[in-house]
ZARO-56148 format. One record per residue: x, z, y of N, C-alpha, C, O in turn; residue in three letters. Coordinates in steps of 0.02 Angstrom, whole numbers, plus 32768, in hexadecimal, padded with zeros to 4 digits. Layout:
BEGIN
XZYXZYXZYXZYAla ...
***
This chain:
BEGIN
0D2929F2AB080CF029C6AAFC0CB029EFAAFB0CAB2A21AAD7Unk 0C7C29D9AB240C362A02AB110C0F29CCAAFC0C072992AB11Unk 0BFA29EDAACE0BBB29CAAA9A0B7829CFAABA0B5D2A06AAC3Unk 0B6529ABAAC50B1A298EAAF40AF72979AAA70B0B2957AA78Unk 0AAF29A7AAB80A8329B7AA8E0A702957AA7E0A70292CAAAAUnk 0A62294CAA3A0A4F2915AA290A0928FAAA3109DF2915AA0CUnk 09EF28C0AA60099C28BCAA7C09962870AA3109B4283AAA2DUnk 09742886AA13094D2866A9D7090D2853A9EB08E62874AA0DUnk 0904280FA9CD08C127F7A9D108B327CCA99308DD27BBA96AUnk 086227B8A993083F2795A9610815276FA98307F42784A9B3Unk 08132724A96407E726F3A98107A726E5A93A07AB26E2A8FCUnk 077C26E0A963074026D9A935071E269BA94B07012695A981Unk 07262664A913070E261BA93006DF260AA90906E825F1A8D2Unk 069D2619A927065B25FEA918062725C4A91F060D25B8A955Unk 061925A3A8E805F72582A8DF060A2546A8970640252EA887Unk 05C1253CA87505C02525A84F05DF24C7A85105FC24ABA822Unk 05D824BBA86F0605247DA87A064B247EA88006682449A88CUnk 066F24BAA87906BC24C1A86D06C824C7A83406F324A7A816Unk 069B24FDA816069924EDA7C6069424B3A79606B624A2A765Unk 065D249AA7B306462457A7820676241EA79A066523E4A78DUnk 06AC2428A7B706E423ECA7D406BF23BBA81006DF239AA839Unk 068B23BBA80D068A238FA85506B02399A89C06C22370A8C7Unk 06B523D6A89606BF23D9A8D8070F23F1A8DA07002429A8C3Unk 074623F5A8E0078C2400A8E407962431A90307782433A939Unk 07BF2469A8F307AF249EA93D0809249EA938083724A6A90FUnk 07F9248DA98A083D249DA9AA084C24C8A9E6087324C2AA15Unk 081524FFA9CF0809252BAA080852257DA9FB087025A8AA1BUnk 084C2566A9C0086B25A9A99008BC25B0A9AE08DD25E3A9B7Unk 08CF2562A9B9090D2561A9D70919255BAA1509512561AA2EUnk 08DF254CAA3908E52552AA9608E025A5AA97090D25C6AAAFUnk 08A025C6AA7808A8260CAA830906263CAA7B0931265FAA96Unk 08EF2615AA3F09372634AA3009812642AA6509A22671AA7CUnk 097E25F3AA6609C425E0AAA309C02612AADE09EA263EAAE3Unk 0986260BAB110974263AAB270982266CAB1409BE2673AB21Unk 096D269EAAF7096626E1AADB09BF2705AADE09D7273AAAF2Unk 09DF26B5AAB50A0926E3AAB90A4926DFAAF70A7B2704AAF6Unk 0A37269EAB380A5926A0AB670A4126EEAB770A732712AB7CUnk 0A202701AB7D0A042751AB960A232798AB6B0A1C27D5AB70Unk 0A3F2776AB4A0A6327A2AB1A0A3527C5AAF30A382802AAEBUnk 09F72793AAD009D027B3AA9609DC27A4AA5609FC2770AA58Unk 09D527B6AA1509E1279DA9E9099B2779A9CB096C2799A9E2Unk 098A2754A9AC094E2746A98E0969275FA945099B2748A929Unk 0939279CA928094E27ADA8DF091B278CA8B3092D2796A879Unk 08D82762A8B308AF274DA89508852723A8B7086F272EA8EFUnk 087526EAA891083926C6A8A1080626BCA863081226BEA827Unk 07C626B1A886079D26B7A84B07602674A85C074E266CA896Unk 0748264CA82D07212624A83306EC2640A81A06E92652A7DFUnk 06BD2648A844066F2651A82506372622A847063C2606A87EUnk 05F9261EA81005D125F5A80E058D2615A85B058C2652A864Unk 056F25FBA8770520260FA8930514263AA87904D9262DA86CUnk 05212679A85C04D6269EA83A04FC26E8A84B05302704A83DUnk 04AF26F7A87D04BC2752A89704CB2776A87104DA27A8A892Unk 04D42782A83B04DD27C7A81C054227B5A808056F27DDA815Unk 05492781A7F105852769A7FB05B8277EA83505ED279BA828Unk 05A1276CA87D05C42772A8C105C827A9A8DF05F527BFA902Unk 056D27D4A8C6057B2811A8DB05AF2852A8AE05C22889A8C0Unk 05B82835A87B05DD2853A84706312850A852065D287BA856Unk 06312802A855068127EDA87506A92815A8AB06DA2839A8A1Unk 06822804A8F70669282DA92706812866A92506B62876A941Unk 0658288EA901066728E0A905069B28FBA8E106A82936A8EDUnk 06C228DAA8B006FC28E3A889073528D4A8A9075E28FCA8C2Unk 07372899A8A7076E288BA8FF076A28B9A93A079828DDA94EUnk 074728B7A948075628DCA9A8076C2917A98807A22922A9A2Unk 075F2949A958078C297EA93C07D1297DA93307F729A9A947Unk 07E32946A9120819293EA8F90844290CA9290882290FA922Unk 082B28DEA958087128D5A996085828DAA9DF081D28E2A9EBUnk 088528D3AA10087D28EAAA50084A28C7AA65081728DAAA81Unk 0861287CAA5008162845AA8B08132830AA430839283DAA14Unk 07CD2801AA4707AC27CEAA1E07A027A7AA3E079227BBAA77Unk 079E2754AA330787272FAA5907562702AA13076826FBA9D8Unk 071926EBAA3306EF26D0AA0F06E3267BAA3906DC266DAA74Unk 06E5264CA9F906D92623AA28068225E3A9FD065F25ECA9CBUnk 068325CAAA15063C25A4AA0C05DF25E1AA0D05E0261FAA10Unk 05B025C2AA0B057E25D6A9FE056725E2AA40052C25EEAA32Unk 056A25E9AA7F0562260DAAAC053225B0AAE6051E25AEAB21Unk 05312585AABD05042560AAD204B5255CAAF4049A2591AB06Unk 048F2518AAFD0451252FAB0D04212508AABD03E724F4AABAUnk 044C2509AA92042224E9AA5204122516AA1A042F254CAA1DUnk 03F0250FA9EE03D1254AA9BE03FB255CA9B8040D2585A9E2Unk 042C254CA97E0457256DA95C048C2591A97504BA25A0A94FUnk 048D25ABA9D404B525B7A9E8049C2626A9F904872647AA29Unk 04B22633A9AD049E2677A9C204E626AFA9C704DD26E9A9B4Unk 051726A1A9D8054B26D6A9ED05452701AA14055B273AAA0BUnk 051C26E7AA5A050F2714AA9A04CF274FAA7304CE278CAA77Unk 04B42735AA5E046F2779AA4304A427A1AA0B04B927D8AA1CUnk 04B82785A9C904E327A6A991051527DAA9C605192816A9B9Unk 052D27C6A9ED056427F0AA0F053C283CAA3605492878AA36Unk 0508280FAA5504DF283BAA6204C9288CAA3504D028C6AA47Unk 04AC286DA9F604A028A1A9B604DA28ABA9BE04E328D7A9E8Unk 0515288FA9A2055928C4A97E056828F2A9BE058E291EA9A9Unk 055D28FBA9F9055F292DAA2705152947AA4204F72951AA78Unk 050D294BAA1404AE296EAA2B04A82958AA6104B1298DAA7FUnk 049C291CAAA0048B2915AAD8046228ECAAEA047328B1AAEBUnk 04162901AAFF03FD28D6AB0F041B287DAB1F044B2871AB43Unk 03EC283EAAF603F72815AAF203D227FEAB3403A12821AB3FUnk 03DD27C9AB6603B027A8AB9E03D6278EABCC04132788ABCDUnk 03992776AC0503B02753AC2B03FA277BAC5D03FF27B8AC65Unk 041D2756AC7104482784AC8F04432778ACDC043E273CACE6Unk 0443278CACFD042D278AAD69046A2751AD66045F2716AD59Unk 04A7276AAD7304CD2744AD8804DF26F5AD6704EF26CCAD93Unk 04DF26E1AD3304E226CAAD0E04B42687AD2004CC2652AD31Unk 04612695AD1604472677AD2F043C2660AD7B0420262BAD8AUnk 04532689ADA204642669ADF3049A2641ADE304962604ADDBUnk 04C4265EADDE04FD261CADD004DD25D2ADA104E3259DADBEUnk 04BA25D1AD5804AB25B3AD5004702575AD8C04752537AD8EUnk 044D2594ADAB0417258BADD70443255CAE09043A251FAE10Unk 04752586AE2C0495254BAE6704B52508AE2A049E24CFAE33Unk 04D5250CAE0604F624EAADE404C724A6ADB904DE2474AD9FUnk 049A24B4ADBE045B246EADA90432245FADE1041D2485AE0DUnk 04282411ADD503E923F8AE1703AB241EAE0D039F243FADDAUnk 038C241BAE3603412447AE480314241AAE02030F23DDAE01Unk 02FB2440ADD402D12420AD9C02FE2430AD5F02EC2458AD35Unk 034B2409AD5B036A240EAD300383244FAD0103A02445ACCBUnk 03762493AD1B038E24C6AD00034D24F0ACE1032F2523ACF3Unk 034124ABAC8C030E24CFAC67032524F5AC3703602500AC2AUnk 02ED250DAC1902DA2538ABEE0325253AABB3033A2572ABA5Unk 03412507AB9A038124F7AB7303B82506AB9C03E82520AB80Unk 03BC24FAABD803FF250AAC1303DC254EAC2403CE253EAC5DUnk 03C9257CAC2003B325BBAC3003C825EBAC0603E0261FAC1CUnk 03C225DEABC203D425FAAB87042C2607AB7404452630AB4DUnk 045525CBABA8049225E4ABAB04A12626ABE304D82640ABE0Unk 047F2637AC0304882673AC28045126B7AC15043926E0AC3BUnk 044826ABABB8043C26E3ABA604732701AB82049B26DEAB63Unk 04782747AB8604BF2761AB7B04B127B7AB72048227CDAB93Unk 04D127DEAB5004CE2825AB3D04C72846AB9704E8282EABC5Unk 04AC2865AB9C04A9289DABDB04D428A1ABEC05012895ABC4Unk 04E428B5AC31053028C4AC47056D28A9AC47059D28C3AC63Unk 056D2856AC1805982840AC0805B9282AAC540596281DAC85Unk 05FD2828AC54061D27FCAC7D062027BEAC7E062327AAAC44Unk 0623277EACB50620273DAC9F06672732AC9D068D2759ACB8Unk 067E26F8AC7B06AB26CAAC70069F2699AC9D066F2678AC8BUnk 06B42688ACCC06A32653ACF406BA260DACCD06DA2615AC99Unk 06AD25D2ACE00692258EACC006AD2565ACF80688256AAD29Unk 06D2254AACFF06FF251FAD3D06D524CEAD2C06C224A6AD56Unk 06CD24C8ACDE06B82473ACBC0670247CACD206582462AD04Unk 064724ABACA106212481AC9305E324C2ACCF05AF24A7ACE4Unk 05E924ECACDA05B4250AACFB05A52565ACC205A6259EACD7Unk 059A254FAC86058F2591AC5305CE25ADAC5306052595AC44Unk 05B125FEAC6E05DD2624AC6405E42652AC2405AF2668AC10Unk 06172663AC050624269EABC8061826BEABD505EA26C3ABFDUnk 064326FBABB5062E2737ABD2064E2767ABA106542756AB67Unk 066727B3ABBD067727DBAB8C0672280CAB910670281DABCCUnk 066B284DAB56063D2880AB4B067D28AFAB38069728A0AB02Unk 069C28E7AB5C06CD290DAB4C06F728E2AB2106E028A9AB25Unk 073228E3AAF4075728AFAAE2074E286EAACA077B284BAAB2Unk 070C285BAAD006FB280FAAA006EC27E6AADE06C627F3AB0CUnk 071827A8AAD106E72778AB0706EB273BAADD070F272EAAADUnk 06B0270FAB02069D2702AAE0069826ADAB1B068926A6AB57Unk 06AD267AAAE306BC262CAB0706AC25FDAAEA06B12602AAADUnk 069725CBAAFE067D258AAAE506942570AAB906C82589AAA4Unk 067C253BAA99069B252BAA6106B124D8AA6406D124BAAA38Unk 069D24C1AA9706D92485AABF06FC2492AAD206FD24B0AB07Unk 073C247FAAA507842479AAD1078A248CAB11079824BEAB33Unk 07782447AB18078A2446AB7C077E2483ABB107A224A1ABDAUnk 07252487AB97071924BFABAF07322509ABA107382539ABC7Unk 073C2503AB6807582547AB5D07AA255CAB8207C62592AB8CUnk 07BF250CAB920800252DABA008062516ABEA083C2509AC05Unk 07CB2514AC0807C52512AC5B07CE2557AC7507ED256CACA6Unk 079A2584AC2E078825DDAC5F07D2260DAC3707E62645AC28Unk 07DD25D4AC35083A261AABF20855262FAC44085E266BAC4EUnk 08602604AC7808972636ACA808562652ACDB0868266AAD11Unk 081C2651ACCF07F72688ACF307F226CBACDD07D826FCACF9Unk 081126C7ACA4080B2702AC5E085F273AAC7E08722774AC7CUnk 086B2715AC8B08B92726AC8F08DD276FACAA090A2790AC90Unk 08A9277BACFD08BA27CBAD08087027FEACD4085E2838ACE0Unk 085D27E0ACB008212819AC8108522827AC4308442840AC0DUnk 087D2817AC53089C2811ABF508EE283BAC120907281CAC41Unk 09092863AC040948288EABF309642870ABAF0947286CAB78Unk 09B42858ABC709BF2845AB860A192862AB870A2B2891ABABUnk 0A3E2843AB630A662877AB680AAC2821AB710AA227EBAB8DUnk 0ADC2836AB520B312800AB680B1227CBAB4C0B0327D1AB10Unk 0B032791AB6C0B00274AAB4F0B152759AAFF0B42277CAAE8Unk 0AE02731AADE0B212716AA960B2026C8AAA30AF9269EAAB9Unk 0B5626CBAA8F0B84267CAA7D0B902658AA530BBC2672AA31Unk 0B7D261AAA3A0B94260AA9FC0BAE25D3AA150BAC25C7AA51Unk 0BCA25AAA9E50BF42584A9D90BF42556A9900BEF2567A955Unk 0BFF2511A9B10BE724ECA9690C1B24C8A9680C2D24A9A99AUnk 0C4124C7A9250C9524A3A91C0C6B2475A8E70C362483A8CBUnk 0C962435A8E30C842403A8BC0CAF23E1A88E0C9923B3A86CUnk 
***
């Protein structure tokens, strides 16, 4: 038998409307399922609220401690959507517009439609890689082990098999539910 090194991860699900119960998150278990057809384990999830010093703190404690992180909500075009800049700080990287990001955004809206609020989803840490967006047009994006995904369902689990050759994972795990 050889023992294949164990690939650990942590999901970080942001935003204040998961907390305060409005909003249901059933992102924790699509990530998951995923994660671990790939043979990852998820060792932690963590709910945190909107507030930078929070995410960038979360952020930088995680990506230490497992292989990938995946982050999901905040990455919108509405105020309270600050993950893409926080991620930014917790890896010192310039925060802004990103080239690719916004071309893609650009073909993906009618001529007029891609304002100032739809612009702001293709701001993103320097250098980041995109997550491509099959639903809705906004792409993620991820910064050495963190990436980082929407916080609709649907959408979030449109870009999971674009994710698929960026991610090394190790023997499926399996479970099984007896009743």
């Amino acid at each position: 038998m050889t023992n294949k090194k164990e690939i650990i991860s942590g999901i970080i699900i942001i935003g204040n409307e998961i907390l305060s119960g409005r909003t249901q998150d059933t992102n924790t278990s699509t990530i998951s399922k995923w994660l671990n057809s790939l043979g990852i384990k998820v060792q932690e999830v963590r709910a945190i609220p909107d507030v930078e010093k929070i995410i960038v703190d979360t952020v930088n404690e995680l990506r230490k401690k497992y292989n990938y992180i995946f982050t999901t909500g905040g990455i919108g075009p509405t105020h309270d959507d600050i993950t893409a800049s926080s991620i930014s700080k917790a890896f010192n990287l310039k925060y802004g517009p990103h080239e690719e990001a916004m071309s893609l955004l650009e073909k993906y809206y009618k001529p007029g439609e891609f304002n100032e609020g739809r612009q702001k989803m293709a701001w993103m840490p320097e250098n980041a890689k995109l997550i491509l967006n099959p639903t809705s047009g906004a792409p993620g994006f991820n910064v050495e082990n963190v990436f980082s995904l929407p916080g609709v369902p649907s959408i979030l689990k449109s870009m999971l098999g674009g994710l698929t050759n960026s991610i090394v994972g190790g023997e499926p795990i399996k479970s099984l539910t007896i009743s």
